[in-house]
C-alpha positions in Angstrom: 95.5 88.7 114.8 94.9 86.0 112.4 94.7 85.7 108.5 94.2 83.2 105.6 94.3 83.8 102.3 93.3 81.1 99.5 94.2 78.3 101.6 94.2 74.8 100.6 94.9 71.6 101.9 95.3 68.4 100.2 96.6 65.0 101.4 97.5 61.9 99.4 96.0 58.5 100.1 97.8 55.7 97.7 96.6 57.2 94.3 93.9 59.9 95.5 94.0 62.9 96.2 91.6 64.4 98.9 91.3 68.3 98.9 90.3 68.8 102.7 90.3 72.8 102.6 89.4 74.5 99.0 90.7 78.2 99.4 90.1 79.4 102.5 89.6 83.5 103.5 89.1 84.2 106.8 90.5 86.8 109.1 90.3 86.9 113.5 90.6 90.3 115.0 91.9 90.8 118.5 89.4 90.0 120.9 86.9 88.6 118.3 85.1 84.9 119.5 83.9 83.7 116.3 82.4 79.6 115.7 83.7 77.3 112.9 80.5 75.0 112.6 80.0 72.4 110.1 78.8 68.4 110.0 81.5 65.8 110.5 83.8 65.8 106.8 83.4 69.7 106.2 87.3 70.4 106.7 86.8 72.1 110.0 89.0 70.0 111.6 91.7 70.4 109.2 91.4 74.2 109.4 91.5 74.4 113.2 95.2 71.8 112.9 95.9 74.8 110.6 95.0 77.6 112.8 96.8 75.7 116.1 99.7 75.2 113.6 99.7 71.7 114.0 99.7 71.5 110.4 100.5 73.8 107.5 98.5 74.9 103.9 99.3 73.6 100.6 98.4 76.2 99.2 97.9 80.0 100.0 99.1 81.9 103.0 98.1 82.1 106.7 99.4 84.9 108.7 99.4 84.7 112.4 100.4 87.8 113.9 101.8 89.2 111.2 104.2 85.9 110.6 103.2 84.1 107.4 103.1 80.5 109.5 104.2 78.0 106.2 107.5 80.0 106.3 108.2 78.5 109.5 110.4 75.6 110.3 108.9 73.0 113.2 110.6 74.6 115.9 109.2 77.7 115.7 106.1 76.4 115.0 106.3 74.5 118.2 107.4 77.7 120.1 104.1 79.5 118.8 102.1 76.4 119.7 103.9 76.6 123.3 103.6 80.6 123.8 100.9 82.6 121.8 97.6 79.3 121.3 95.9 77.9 124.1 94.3 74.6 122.9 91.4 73.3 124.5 90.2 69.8 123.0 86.9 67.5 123.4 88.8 65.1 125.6 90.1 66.8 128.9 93.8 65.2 128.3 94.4 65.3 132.1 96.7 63.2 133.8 94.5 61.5 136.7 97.4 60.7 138.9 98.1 64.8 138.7 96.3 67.3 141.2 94.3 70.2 139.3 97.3 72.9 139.8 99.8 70.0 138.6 97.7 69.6 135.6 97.5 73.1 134.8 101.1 73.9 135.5 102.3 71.7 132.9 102.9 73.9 129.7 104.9 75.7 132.3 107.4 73.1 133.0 108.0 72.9 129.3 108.6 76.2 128.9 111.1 76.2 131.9 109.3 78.4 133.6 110.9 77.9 137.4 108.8 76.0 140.0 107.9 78.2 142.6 106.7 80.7 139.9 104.5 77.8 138.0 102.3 77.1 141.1 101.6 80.5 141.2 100.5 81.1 137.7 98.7 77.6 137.8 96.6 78.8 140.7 95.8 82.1 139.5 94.8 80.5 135.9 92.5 77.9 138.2 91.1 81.0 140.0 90.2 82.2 136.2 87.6 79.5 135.7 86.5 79.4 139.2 88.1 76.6 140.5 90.5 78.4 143.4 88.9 76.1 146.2 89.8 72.7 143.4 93.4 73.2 143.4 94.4 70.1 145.0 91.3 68.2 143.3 92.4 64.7 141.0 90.2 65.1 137.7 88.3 61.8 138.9 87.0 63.8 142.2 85.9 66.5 139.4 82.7 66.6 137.2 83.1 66.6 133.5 82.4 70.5 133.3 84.9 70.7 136.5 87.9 68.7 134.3 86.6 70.7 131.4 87.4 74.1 133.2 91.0 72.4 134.4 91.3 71.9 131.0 90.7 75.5 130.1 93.2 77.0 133.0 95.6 74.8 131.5 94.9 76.7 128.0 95.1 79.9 129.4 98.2 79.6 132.1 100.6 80.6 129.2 98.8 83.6 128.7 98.3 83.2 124.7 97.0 85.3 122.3 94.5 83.5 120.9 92.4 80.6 122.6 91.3 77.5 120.0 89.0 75.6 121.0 87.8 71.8 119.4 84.4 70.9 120.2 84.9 71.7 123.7 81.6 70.7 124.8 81.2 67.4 123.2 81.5 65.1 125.9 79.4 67.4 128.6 76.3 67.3 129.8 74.0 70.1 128.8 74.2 72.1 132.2 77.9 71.7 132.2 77.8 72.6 128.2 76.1 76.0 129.7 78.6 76.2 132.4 81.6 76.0 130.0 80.0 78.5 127.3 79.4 80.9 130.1 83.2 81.2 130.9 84.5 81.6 127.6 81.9 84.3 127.2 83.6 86.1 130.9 86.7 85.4 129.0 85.9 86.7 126.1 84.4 90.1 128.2 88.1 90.4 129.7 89.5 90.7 125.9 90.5 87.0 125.0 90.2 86.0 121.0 88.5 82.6 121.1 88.1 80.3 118.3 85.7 77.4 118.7 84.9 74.6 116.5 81.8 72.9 117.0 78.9 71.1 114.7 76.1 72.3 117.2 74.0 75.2 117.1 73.2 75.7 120.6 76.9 75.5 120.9 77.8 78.2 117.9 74.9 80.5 118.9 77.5 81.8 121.8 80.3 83.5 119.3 79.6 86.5 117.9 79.8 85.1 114.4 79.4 81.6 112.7 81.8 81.0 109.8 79.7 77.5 108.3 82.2 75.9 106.6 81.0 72.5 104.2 83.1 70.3 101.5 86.5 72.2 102.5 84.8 75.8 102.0 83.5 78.5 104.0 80.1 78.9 102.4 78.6 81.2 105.1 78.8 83.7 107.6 75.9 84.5 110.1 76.1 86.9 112.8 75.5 85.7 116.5 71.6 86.5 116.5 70.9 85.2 113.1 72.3 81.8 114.8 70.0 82.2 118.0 67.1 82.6 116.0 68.3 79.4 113.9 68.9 77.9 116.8 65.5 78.5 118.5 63.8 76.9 115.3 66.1 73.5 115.5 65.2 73.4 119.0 61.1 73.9 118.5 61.4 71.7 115.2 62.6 69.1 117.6 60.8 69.6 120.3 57.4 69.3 117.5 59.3 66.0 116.1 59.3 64.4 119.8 55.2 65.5 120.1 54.8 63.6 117.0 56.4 60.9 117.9 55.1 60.4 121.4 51.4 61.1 119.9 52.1 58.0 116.8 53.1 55.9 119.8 49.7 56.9 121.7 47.9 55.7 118.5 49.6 52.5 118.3 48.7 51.5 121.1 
C-alpha cells in the first residue's frame, strides 16, 4: 500500500532551519488501521501532509502504491489526492448552506462524475456511516458526531484506497468520540486501510498498532493491547489525581 524510506523534512524560516521529520520508515499494508500518536510539535502533522500528498520529503523516498510520490509533478499529485485518499480532518469543513448528500457529493463534481450518478453514490456513501434517513439534513440540524460521519461519507464517496484521518475526534464529545471510532472500526472490518493521527490514547487504543512518533522520529511501536492497557492506567492515574484533588479540597475547607 504505503512506504517511506529515510524520510526527512526540513523547512527554512529566515536563517533557520527546522528539521520537522528526521528519517522516517514506515510501511501500511492493505487493510491495516494503524495510529500516528504524539504531543503537539512531534512532526505528526507534517508526516500525515506527506502521506495525503499535500506535501513532499526532502529527503528519502515515499512510495504510495508502488509510485515513488516526490517523482510526481502537482497534477498528479492532485489526481491521487482526488481518487485513491480520503481525508477526514478535525474540523467537519461542510458547507452549511449544503444538504448532507450535497456535501458528500462534492469530490464527485470535481471529478466530473455526472449528476444523476453523484446522488447516487453520495447516498449510498451516507448509508455507509448510517446516516440514510439524514440525507437532506443541513450540518447545523446535525450533532457534531452526525457532521463528523457526513464528513467521513464524504471521504469515502470516491472509493479511495487508503482513508487518512487528522485528529478526527478532537472537537467531539466523548460519546460521539465512541460513535466515530466505532465506524472506522466497521470500516475497517469491510477491508478499508485507515490511518489516524491523534495525541490521545483513548483515541489510538482503537488501531491495531501505534506508531509514537516525538521530535520528527518514530521512536515506538506498540501493538493495539499494549495501548489499551496504557490507556487503562492514564485513565485510573487520572481518575486517582481527581480523588486527590477533591479530598485536598475537603481538607481545606
Amino acid at each position: 500500500m504505503l512506504e517511506l524510506v529515510g524520510v526527512r523534512k526540513t523547512y527554512q524560516t529566515g536563517t533557520l532551519t527546522v528539521e520537522a521529520l528526521r528519517g522516517i520508515d514506515m510501511s501500511v499494508q492493505e487493510s491495516d488501521y494503524i495510529a500516528i500518536m504524539g504531543p503537539s510539535g512531534s512532526g505528526k502533522s507534517t508526516l500525515m501532509h506527506i502521506l495525503g500528498c499535500l506535501d513532499v520529503p526532502s529527503a528519502g523516498v515515499y512510495r504510495l502504491a508502488g509510485e515513488d510520490v516526490g517523482q510526481l509533478d502537482e497534477r498528479r499529485l492532485a489526481d491521487i489526492r482526488n481518487r485513491r485518499i480520503g481525508f477526514v480532518f478535525q474540523q467537519f469543513n461542510l458547507l452549511p448552506a449544503l444538504s448532507a448528500w450535497r456535501n458528500v457529493e462534492l469530490p464527485l463534481v470535481y471529478a466530473g462524475v455526472p449528476r444523476a450518478r453523484r446522488r447516487e453514490r453520495a447516498i449510498a456513501a451516507l448509508g455507509l456511516v448510517g446516516l440514510e434517513d439524514r440525507i437532506d439534513h443541513k450540518p447545523g440540524e446535525l450533532s457534531g458526531g452526525q457532521q463528523q460521519r457526513v464528513a467521513v461519507a464524504r471521504a469515502l464517496v470516491t472509493e479511495p484506497a487508503l482513508l487518512l484521518a487528522d485528529e478526527p475526534t478532537g472537537n467531539l464529545d466523548s460519546t460521539s468520540t465512541q460513535d466515530v471510532l466505532a465506524l472506522f472500526a466497521e470500516l475497517h472490518a469491510q477491508g478499508r486501510t485507515i490511518v489516524l493521527i491523534t495525541h490521545e490514547h483513548e483515541v489510538a487504543e482503537a488501531a491495531a498498532r501505534t506508531l509514537v512518533i516525538r521530535d520528527g522520529e518514530i521512536v515506538d511501536v506498540i501493538a493495539q493491547e499494549e495501548m489499551r492497557a496504557a490507556a487503562r492506567r492514564s485513565g485510573a492515574a487520572a481518575a486517582a489525581a481527581a480523588r486527590l484533588t477533591a479530598g485536598l479540597g475537603r481538607v481545606a475547607r
